[in-house]
C-alpha positions in Angstrom: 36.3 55.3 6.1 33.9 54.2 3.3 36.4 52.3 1.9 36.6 50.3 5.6 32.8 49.8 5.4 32.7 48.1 2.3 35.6 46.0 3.1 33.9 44.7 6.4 30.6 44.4 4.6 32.2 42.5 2.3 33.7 39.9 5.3 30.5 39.8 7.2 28.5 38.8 3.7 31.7 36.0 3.5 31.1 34.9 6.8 27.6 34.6 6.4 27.7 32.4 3.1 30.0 30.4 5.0 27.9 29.7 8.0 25.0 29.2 5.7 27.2 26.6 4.1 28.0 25.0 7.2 24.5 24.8 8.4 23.6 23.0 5.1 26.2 20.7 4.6 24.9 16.9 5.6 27.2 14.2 7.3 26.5 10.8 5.9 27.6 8.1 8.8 27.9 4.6 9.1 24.1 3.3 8.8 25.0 0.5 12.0 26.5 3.1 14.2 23.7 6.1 13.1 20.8 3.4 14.4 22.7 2.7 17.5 23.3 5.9 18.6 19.8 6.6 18.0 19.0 4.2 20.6 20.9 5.7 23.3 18.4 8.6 23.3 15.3 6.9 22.0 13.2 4.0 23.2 12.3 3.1 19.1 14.1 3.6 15.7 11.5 3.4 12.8 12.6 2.2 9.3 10.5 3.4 6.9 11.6 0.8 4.4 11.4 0.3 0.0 9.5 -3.1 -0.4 11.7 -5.7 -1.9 15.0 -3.2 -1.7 17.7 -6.2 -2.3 20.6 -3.5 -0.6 18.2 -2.0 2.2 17.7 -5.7 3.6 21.4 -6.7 3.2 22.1 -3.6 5.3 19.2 -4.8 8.1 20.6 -8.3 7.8 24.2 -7.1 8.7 22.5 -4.8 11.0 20.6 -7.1 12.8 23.8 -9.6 13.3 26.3 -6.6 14.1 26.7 -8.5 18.5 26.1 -4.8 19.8 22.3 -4.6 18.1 21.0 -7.0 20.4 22.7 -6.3 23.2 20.9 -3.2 23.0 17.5 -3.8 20.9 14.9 -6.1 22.4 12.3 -6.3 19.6 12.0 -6.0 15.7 8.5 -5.3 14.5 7.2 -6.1 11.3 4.7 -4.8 9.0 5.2 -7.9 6.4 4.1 -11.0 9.7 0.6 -11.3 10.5 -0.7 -11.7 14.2 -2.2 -14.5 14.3 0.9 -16.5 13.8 3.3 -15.2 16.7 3.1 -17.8 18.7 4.8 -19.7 15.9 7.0 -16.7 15.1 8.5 -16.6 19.1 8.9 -20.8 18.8 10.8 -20.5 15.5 13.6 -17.2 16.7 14.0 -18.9 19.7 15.4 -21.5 18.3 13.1 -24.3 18.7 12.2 -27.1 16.2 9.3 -25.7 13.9 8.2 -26.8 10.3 8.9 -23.8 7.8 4.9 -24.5 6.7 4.0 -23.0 10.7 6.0 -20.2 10.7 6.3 -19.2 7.0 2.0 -18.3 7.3 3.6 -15.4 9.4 5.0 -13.4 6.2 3.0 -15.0 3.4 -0.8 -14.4 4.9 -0.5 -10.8 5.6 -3.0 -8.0 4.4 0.3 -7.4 1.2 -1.8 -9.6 -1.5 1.3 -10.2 -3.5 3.7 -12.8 -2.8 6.0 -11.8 0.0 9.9 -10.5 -1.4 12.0 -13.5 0.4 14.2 -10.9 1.6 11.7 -11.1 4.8 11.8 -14.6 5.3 15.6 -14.2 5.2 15.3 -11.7 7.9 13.7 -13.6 10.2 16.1 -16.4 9.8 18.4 -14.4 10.4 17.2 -13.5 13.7 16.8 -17.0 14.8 20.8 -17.9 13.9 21.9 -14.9 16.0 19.5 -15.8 19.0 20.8 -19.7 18.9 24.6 -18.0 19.2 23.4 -16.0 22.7 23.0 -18.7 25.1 22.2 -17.5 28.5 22.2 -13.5 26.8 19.4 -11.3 25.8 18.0 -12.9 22.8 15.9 -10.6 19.9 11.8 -11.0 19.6 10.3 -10.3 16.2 7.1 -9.4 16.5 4.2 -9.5 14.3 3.0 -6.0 13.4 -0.4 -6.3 10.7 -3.7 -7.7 11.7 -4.6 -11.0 13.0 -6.6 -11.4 9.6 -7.8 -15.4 8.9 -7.7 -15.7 5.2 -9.0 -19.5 5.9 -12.2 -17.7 6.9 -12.2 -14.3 4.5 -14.7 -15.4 2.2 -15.5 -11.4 1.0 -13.8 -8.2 0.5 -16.2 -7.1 3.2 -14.8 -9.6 5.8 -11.0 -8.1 4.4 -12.4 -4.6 4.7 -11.9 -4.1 9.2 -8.8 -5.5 8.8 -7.4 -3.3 6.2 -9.5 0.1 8.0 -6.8 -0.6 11.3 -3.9 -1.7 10.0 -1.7 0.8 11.4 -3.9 1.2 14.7 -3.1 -2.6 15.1 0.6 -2.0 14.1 0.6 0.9 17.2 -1.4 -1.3 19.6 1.1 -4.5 19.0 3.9 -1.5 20.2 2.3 -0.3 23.2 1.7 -3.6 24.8 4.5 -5.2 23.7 7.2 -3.2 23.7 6.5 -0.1 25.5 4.5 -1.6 28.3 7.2 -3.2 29.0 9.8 -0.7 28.7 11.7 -2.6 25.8 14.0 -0.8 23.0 12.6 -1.8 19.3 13.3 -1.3 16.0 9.9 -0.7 13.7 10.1 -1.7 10.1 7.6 -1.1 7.7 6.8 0.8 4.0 7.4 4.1 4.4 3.9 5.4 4.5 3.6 4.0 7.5 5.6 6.3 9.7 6.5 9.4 7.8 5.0 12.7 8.9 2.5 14.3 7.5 0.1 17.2 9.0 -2.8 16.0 7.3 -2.5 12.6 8.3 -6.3 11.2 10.8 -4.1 8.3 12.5 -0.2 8.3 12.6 1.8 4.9 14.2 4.9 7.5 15.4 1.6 9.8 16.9 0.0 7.2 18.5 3.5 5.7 20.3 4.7 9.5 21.2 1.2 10.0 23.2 2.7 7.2 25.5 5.6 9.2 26.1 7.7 6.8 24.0 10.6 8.5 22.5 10.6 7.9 18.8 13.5 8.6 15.9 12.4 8.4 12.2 14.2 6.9 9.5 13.1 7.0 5.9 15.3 4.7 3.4 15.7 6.5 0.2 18.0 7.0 -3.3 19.4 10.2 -5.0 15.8 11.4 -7.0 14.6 14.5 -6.0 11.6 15.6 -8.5 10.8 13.4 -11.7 12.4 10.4 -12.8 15.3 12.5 -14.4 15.9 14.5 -11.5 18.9 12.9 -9.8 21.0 15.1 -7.3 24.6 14.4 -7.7 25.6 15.7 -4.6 25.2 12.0 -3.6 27.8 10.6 -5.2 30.3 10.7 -3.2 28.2 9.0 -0.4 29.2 5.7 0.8 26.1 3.4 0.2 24.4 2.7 2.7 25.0 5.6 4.6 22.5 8.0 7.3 22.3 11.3 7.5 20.0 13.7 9.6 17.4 15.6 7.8 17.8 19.1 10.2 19.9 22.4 9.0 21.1 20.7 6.1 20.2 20.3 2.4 19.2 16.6 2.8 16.1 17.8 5.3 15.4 20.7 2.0 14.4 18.0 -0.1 10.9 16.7 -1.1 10.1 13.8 0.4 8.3 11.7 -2.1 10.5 11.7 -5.5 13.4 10.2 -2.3 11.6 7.5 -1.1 9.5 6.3 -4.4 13.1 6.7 -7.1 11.4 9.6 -8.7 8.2 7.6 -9.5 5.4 9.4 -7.4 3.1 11.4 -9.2 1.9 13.1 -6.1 4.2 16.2 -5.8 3.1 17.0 -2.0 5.8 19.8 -1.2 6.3 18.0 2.0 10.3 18.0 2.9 12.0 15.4 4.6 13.4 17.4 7.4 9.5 17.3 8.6 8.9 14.0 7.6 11.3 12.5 9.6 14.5 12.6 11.7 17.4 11.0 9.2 17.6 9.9 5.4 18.8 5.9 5.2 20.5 6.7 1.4 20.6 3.5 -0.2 22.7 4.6 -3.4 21.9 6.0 -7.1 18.4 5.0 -7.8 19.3 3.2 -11.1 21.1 0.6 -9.2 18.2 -0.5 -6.5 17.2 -4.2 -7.2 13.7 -5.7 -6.2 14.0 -9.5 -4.6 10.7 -11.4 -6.1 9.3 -14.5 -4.8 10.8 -17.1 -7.5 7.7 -18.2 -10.2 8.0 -21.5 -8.9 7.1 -20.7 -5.7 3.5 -19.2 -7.1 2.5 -20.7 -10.4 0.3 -23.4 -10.2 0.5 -24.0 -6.7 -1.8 -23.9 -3.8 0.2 -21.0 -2.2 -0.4 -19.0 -5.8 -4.2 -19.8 -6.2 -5.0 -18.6 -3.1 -3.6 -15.4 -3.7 -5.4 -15.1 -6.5 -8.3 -15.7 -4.7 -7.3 -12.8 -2.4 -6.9 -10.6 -4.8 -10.1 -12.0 -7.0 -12.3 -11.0 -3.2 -10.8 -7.5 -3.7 -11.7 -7.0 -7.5 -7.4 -6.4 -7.9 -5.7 -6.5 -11.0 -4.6 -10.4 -11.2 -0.9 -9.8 -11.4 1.2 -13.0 -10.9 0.6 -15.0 -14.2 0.5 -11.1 -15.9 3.6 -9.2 -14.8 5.3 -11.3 -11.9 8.7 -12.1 -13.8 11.0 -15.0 -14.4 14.0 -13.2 -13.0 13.8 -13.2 -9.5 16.5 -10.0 -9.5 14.6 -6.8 -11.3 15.2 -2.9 -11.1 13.4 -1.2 -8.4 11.9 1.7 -9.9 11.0 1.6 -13.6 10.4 4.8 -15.6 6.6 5.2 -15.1 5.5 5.0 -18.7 7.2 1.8 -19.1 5.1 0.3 -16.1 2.1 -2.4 -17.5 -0.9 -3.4 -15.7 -3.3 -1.5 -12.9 -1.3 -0.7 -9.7 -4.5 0.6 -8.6 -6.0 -0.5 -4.7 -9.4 -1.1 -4.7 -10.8 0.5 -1.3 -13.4 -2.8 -0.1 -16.7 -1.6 2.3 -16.5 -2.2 6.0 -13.0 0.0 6.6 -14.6 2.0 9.3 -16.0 -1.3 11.0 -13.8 -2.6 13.8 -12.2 -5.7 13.9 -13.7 -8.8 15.0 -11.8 -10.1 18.3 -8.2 -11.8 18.0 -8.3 -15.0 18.0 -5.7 -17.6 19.7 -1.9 -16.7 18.1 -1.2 -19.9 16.8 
């Protein structure tokens, strides 16, 4: 009889690891399919994207002109397009003859003081080819997600400061009265810092849309570091790239957010996990092989478009950094050991963040 015991002890502590396996092992679907699905349930899918990820935007671009996105998906929302310009923005999806000087203000005069990754341009384009191939069919909206800000009338960092202090309450209030108001489906892209979840957190986007009873799903994009810049997890490898997988009862939603979504580069070790930062992990592949897209030299140096960007950056006392690290290879890796990094990364906070934002002008 004691014999028997320990032989059914023995099964139940076998069919517990093997439940507990079960409950942690993590399905990595088809990144198109995972972000429709998501729509079938919720009204928006938030990307919280890498800036200048050269493999995260070809996976939006083929997203965004897969037929079935917009036959479902009635606006894409953008942190990198200032306000002030959708009037040019809705002219140049729709199709309609517009100079690339008009709408390009959109994406290179937002609150980012660096020049803009052309991986956004590109996205917008791309939008407007699969808009002029649905005649007489839903066609997609991008909207304009950062402040209205006038940098033909900035002449201070205290005239930046407003617009900087509301940047994500602007972000929210462009989604309430554009999309939810009118009971669209969007999809929300912006830097991850934007929408993941964190308790101590004043003002949160996702927060703000759920309190309109908008049902929201969370998507962080991410690589395979987990701690430092040597911690890899090679459970990864045998993921397809790009590839989604839910962050709940699994060992995807056990790992620290930060080291995922910055390659191992943060030096903030918050023990916040991503299966309470967000709903799914967008894996993007080993971290070694993430590519940033930079705005060619040409484009900057010497040019009107690249003083004035200096200037910005010259109102907000920031390290000058396009004549001092912007690089002639427009193809670079991502995320650099951090002792190998040159130059002040540093963001200067400017006065006037608490005072509100003067009224929006026109959208031109």
């Amino acid at each position: 009889m004691r014999i028997f015991a320990k032989e059914v002890w023995g099964l139940l502590l076998l069919l517990s690891t093997f439940c507990c396996s079960a409950q942690k092992a993590a399905q990595p679907q088809n990144p198109t399919s995972a972000v429709l699905k998501a729509f079938q349930t919720h009204d928006i899918v938030m990307i919280g994207e890498i800036h200048w990820d050269k493999l995260e935007w070809q996976w939006l671009d083929a997203l965004v002109s897969d037929p079935r996105f917009a036959d479902h998906v009635d606006d894409i929302v953008m942190e990198i397009g200032n306000s002030l310009y959708q009037k040019s923005v809705d002219r140049y999806v729709a199709g309609d003859p517009i100079s690339t000087e008009d709408v390009q203000r959109a994406w290179r005069n937002t609150l980012g003081l660096g020049p803009p990754s052309p991986i956004y341009s590109e996205l917008y384009r791309r939008v407007r080819e699969v808009n002029m191939k649905r005649h007489g069919k839903h066609q997609i909206r991008i909207l304009c997600g950062d402040p209205y800000i006038d940098w033909d009338k900035i002449e201070t960092g205290e005239d930046i400061g407003p617009f900087l202090g509301h940047r994500d309450q602007w972000y929210a209030q462009v989604v309430k009265d554009e999309v939810i108001a009118k009971h669209h489906h969007a999809l929300l892209i912006a830097g991850s810092n934007h929408f993941f979840r964190e308790p101590t957190r004043p003002f949160l986007i996702e927060r703000a849309l759920q309190q309109t009873g908008a049902k929201t799903f969370v998507i962080l994009a991410g690589t395979n570091a987990i701690g430092g810049y040597d911690d890899l997890d090679h459970r990864f490898d045998e993921w397809p790239v790009p590839s989604i997988a839910t962050t709940h009862g699994n060992w995807v939603g056990d790992l620290p957010v930060l080291p995922v979504v910055t390659g191992g580069t943060a030096t903030n070790y918050s023990p916040l996990e991503l299966k309470d930062a967000a709903d799914a992990l967008l894996y993007l592949g080993p971290r070694d092989q993430q590519r940033g897209v930079h705005a060619p030299r040409a484009e900057v140096d010497e040019t009107a478009y690249g003083k004035e960007l200096m200037r910005r950056m010259s109102l907000l006392h920031f390290a000058p950094y396009i004549a001092e690290a912007h690089s002639d290879q427009q193809e670079l890796p991502l995320f650099l050991r951090p002792a190998a990094r040159k130059g002040s990364f540093s963001f200067p906070i400017p006065p006037g963040m608490d005072t509100p934002m003067p009224p929006r002008p026109p959208s031109e």
